[in-house]
Biopython code that builds the backbone (N, CA, C, O; Angstrom):
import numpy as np
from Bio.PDB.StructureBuilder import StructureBuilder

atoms = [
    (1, "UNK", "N", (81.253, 64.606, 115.307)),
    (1, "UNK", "CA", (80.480, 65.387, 114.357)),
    (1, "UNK", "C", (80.413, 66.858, 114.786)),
    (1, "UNK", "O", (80.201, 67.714, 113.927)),
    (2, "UNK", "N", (80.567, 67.159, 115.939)),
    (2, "UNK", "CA", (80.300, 68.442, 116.440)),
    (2, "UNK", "C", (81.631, 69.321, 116.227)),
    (2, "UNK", "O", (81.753, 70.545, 116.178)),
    (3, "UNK", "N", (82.311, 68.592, 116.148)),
    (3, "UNK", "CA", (83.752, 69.243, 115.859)),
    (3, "UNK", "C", (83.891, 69.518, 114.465)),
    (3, "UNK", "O", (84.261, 70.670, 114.237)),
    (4, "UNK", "N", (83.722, 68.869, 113.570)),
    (4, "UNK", "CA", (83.357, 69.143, 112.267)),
    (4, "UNK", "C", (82.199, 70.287, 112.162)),
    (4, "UNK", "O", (82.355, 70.834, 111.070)),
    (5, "UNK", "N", (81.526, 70.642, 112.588)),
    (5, "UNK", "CA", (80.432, 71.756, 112.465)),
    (5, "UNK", "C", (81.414, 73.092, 113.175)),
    (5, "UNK", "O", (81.322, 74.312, 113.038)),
    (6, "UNK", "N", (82.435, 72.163, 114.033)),
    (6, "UNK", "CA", (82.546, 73.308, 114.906)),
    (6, "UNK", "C", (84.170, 74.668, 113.558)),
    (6, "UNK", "O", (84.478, 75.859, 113.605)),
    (7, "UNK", "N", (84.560, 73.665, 112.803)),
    (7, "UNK", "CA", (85.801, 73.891, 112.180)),
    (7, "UNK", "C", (84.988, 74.712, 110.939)),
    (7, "UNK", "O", (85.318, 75.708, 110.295)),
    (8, "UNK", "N", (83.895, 73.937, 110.892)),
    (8, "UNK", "CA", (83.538, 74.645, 109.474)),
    (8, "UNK", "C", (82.918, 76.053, 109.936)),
    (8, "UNK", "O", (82.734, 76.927, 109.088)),
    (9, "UNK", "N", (82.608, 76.261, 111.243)),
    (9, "UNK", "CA", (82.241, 78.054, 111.993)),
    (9, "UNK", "C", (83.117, 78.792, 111.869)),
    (9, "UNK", "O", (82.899, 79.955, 111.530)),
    (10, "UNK", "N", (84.294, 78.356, 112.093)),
    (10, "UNK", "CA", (85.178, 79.063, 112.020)),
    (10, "UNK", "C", (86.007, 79.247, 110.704)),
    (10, "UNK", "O", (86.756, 80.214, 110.564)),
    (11, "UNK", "N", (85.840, 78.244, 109.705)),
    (11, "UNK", "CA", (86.839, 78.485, 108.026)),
    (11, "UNK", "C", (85.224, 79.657, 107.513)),
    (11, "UNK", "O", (85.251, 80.247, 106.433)),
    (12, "UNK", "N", (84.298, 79.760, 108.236)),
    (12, "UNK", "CA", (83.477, 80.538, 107.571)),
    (12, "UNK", "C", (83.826, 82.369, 108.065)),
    (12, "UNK", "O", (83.565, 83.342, 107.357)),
    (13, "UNK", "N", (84.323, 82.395, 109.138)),
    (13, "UNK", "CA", (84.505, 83.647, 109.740)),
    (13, "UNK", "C", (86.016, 84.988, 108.899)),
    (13, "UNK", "O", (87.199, 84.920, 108.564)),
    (14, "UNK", "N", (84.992, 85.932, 108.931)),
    (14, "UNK", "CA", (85.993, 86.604, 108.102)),
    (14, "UNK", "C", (86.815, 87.274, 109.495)),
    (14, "UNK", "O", (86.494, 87.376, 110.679)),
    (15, "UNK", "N", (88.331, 87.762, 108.514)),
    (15, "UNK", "CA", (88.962, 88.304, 109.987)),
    (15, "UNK", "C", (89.791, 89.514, 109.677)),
    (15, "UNK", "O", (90.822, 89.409, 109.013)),
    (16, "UNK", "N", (89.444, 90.439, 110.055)),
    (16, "UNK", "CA", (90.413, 91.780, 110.140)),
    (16, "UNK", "C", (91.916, 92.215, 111.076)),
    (16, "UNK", "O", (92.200, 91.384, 111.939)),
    (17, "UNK", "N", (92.676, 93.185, 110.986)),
    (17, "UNK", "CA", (93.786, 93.507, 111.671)),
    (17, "UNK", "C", (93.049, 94.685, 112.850)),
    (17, "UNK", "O", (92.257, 95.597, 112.614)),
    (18, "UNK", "N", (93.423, 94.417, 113.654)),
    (18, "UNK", "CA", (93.261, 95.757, 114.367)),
    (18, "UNK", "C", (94.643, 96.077, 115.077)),
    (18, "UNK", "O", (95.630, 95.343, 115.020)),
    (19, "UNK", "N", (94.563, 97.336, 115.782)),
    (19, "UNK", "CA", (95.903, 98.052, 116.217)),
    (19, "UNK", "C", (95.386, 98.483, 117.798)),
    (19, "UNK", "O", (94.419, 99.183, 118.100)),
    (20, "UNK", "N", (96.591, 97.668, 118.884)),
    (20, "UNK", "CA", (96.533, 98.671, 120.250)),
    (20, "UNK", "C", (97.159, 99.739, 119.867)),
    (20, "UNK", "O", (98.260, 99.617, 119.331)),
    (21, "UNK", "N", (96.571, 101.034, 120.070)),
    (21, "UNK", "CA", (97.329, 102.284, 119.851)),
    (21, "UNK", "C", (97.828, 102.917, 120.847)),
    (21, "UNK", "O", (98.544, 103.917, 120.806)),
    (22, "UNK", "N", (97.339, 102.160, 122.042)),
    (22, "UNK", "CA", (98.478, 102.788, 123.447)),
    (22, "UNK", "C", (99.413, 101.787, 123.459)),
    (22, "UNK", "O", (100.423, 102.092, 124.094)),
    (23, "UNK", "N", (99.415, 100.888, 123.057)),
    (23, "UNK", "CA", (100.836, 100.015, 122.829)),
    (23, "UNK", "C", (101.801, 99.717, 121.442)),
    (23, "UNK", "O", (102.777, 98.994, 121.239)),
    (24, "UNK", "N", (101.316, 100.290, 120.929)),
    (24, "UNK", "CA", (102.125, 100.684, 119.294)),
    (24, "UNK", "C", (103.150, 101.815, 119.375)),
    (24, "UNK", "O", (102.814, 102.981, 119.583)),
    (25, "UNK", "N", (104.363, 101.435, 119.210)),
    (25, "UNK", "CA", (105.455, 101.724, 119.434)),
    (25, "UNK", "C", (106.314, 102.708, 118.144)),
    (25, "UNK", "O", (107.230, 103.528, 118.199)),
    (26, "UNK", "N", (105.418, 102.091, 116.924)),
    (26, "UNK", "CA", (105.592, 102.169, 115.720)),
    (26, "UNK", "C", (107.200, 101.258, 115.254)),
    (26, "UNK", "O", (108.054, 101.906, 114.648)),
    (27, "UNK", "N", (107.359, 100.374, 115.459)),
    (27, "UNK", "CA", (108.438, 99.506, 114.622)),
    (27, "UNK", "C", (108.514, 99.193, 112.836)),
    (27, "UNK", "O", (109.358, 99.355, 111.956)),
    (28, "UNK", "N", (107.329, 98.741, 112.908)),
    (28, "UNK", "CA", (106.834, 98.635, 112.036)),
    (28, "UNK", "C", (107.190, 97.203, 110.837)),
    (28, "UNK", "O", (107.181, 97.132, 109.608)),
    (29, "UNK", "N", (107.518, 96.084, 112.082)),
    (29, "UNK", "CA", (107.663, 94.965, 111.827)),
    (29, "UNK", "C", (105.892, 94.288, 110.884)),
    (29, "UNK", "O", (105.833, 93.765, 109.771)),
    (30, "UNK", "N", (105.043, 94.496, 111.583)),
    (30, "UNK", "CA", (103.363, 94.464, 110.981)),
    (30, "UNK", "C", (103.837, 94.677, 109.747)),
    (30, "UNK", "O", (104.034, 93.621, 109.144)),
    (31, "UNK", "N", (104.262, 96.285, 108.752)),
    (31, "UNK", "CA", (104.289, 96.016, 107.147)),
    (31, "UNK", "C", (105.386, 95.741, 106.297)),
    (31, "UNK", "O", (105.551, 96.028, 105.111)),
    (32, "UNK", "N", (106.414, 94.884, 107.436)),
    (32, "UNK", "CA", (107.290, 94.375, 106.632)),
    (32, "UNK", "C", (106.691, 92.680, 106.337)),
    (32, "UNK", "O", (106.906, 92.232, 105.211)),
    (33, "UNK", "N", (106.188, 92.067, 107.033)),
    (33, "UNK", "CA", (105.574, 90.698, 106.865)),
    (33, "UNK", "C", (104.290, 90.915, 106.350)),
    (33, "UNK", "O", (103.819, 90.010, 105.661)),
    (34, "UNK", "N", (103.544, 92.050, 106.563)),
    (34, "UNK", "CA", (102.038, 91.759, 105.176)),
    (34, "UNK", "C", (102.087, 93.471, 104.606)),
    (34, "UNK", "O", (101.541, 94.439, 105.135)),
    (35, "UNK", "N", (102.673, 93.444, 103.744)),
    (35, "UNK", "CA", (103.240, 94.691, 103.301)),
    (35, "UNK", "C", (101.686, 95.352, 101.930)),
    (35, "UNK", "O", (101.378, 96.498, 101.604)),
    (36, "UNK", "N", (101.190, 94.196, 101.565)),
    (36, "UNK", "CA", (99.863, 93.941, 101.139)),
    (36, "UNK", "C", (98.542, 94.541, 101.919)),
    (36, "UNK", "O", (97.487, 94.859, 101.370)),
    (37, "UNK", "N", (98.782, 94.607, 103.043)),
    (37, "UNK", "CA", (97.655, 95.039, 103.834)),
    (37, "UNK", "C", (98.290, 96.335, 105.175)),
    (37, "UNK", "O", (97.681, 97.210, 105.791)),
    (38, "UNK", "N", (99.509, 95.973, 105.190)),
    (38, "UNK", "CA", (99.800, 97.733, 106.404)),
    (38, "UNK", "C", (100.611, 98.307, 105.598)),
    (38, "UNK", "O", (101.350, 97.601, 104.912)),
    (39, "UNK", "N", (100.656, 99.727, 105.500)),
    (39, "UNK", "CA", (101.678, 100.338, 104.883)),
    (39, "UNK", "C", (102.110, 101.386, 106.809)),
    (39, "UNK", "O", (101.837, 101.138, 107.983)),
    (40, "UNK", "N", (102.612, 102.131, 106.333)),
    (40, "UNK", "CA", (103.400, 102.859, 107.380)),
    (40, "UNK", "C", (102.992, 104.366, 106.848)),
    (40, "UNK", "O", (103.093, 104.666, 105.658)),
    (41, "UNK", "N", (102.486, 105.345, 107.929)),
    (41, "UNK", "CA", (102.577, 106.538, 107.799)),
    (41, "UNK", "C", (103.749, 107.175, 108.070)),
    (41, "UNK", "O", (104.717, 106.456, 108.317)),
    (42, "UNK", "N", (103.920, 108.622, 108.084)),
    (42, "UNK", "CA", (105.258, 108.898, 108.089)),
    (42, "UNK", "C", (105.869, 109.271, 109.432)),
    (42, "UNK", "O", (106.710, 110.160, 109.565)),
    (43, "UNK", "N", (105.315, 108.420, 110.550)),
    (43, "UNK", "CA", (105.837, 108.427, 111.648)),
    (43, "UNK", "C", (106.324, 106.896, 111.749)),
    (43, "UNK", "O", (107.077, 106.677, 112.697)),
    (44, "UNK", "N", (106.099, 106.110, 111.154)),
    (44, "UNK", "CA", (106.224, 104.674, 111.059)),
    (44, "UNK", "C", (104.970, 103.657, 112.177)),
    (44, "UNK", "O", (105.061, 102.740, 112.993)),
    (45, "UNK", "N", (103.844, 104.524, 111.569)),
    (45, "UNK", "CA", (102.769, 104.001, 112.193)),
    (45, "UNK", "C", (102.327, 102.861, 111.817)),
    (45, "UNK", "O", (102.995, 102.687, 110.798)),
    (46, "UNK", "N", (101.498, 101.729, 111.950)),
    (46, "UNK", "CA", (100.593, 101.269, 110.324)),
    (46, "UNK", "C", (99.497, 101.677, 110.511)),
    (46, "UNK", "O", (98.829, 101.913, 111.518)),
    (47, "UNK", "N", (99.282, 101.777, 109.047)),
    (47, "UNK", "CA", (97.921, 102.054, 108.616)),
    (47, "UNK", "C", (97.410, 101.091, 107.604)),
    (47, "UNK", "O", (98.018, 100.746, 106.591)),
    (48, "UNK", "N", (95.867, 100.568, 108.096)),
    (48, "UNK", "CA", (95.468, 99.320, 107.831)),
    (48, "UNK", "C", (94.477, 99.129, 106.999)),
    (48, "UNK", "O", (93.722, 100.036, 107.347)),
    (49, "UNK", "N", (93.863, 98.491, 105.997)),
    (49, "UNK", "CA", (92.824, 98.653, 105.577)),
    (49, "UNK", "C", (91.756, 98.102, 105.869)),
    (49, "UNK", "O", (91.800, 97.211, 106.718)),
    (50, "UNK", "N", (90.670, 98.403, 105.353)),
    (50, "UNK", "CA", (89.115, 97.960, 106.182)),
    (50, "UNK", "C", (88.769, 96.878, 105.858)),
    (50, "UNK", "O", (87.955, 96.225, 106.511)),
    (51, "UNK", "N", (89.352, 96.453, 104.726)),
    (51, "UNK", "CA", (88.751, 95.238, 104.130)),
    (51, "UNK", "C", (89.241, 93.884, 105.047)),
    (51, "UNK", "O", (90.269, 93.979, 105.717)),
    (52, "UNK", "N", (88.352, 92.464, 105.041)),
    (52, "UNK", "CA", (88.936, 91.320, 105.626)),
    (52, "UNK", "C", (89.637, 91.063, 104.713)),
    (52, "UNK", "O", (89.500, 91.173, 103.495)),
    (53, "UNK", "N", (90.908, 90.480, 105.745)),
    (53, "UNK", "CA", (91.687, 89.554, 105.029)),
    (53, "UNK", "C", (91.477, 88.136, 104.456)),
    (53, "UNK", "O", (90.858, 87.159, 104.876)),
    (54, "UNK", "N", (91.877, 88.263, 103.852)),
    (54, "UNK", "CA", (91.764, 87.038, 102.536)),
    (54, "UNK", "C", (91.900, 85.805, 103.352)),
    (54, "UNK", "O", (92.052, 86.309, 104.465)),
    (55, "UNK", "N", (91.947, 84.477, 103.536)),
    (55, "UNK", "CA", (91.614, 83.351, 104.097)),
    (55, "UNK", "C", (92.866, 83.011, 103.745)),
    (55, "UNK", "O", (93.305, 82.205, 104.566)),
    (56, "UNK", "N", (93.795, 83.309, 102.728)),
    (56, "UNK", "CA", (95.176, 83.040, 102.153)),
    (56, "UNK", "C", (96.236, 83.664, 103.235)),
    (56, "UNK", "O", (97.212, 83.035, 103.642)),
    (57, "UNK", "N", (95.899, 85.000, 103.639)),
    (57, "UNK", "CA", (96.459, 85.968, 104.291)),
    (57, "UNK", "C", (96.897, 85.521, 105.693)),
    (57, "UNK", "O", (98.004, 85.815, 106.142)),
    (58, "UNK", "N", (95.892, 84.721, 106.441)),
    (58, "UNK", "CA", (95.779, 84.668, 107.603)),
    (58, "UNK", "C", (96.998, 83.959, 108.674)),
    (58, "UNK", "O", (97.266, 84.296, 109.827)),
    (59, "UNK", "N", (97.640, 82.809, 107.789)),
    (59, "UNK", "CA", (98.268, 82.604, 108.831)),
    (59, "UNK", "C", (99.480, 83.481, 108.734)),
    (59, "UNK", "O", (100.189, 83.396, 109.737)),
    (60, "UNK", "N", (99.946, 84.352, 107.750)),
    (60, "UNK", "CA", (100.743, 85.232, 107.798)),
    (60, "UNK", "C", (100.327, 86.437, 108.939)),
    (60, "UNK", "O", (101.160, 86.828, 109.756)),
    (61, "UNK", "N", (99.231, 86.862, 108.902)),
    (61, "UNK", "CA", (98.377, 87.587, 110.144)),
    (61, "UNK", "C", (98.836, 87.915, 110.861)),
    (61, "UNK", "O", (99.230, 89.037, 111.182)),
    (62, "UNK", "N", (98.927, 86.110, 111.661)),
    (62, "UNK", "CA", (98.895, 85.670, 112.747)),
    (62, "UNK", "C", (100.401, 85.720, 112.977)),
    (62, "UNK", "O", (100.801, 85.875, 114.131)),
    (63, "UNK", "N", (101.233, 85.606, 112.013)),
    (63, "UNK", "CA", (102.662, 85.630, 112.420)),
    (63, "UNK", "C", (102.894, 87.017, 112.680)),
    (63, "UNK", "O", (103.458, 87.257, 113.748)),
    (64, "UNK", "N", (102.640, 87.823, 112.072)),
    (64, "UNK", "CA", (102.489, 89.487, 112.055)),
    (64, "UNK", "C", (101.811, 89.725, 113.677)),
    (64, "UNK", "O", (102.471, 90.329, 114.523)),
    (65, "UNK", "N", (100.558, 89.228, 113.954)),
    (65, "UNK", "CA", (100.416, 89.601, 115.153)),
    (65, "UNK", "C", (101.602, 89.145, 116.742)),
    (65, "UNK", "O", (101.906, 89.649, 117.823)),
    (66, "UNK", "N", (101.791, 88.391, 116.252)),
    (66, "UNK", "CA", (102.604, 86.931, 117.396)),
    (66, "UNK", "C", (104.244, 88.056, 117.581)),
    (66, "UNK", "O", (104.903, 88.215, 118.608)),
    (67, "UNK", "N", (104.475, 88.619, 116.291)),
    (67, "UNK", "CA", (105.962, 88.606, 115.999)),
    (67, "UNK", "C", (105.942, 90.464, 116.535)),
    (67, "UNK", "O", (107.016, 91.061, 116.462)),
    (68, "UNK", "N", (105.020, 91.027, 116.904)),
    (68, "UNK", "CA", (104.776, 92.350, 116.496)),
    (68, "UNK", "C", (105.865, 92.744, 118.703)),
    (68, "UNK", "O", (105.733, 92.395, 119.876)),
    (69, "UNK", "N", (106.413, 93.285, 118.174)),
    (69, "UNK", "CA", (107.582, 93.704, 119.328)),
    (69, "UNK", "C", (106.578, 93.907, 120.706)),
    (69, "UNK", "O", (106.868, 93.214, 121.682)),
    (70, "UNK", "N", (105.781, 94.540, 120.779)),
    (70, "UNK", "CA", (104.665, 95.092, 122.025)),
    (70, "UNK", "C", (103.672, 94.331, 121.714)),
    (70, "UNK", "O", (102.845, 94.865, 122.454)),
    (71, "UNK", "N", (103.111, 93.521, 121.214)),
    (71, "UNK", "CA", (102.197, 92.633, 120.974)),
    (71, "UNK", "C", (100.917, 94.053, 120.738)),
    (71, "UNK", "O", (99.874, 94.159, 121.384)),
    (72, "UNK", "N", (101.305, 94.815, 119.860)),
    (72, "UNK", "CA", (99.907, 95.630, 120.031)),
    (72, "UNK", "C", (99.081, 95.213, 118.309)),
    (72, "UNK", "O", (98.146, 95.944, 117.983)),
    (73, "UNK", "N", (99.406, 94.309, 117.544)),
    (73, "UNK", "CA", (98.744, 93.950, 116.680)),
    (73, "UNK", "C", (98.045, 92.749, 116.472)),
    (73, "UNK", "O", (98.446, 91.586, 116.421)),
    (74, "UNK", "N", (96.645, 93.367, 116.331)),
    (74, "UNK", "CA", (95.900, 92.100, 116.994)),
    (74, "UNK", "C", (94.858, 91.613, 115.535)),
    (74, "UNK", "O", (94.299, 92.488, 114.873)),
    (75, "UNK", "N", (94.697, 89.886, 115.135)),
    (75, "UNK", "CA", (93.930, 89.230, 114.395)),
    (75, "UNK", "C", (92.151, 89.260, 114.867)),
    (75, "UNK", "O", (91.799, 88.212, 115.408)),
    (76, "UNK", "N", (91.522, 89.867, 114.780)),
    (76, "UNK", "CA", (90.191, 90.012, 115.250)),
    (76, "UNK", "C", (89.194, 89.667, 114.379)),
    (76, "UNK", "O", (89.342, 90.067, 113.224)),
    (77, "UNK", "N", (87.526, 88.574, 114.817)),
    (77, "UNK", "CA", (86.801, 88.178, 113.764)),
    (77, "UNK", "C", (86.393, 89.748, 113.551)),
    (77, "UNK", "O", (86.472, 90.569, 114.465)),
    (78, "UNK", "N", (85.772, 90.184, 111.709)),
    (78, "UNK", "CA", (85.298, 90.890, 111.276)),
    (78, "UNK", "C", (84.004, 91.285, 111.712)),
    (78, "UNK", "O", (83.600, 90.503, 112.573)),
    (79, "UNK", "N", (83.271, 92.113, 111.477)),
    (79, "UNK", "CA", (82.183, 92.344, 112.143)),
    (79, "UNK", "C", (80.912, 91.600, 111.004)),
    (79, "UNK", "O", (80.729, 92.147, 109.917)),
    (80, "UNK", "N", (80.195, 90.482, 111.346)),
    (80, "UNK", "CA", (79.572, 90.227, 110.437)),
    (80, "UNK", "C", (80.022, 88.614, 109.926)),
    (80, "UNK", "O", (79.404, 87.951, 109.093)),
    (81, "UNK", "N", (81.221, 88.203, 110.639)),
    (81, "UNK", "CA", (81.562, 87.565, 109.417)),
    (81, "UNK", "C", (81.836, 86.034, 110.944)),
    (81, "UNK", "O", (82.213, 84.906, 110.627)),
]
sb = StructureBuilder()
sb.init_structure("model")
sb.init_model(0)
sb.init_chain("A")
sb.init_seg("    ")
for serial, (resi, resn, name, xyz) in enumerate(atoms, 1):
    if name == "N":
        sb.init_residue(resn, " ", resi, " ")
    sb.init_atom(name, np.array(xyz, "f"), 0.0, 1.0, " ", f" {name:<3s}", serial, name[0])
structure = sb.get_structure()
């Protein structure tokens, strides 16, 4: 039962992108897989938006974070959520 309380803590938690910016390289692999949520400045930075990602979004995220060349893109709970 506790595990069940424990799954439903977490399908409740909202979750944002954040960026290491001493380890961002700018590739810019992040807005080719969620092209919906990073776009690229014109250094080939990303730039991210504030809003949480959608519960749909996430395990794409997570591939975005996993796949990101320097590992500097990171899935983080939202503040609040």
């Amino acid at each position: 039962m506790a595990r069940h309380a424990h799954r439903t803590d977490r399908a409740d938690r909202t979750y944002r992108l954040e960026v290491d910016w001493t380890a961002c390289q700018g590739h810019g692999l992040c807005a080719e897989l969620l092209p919906e949520h990073i776009t690229l400045d014109e250094w080939g930075y990303p730039l991210l938006g504030e809003a949480p990602l959608p519960p749909t979004t996430l395990k794409r995220a997570r591939r975005a974070a996993a796949d990101c060349p320097v590992l500097a893109l990171k899935l983080a709970t939202a503040q609040g959520g």
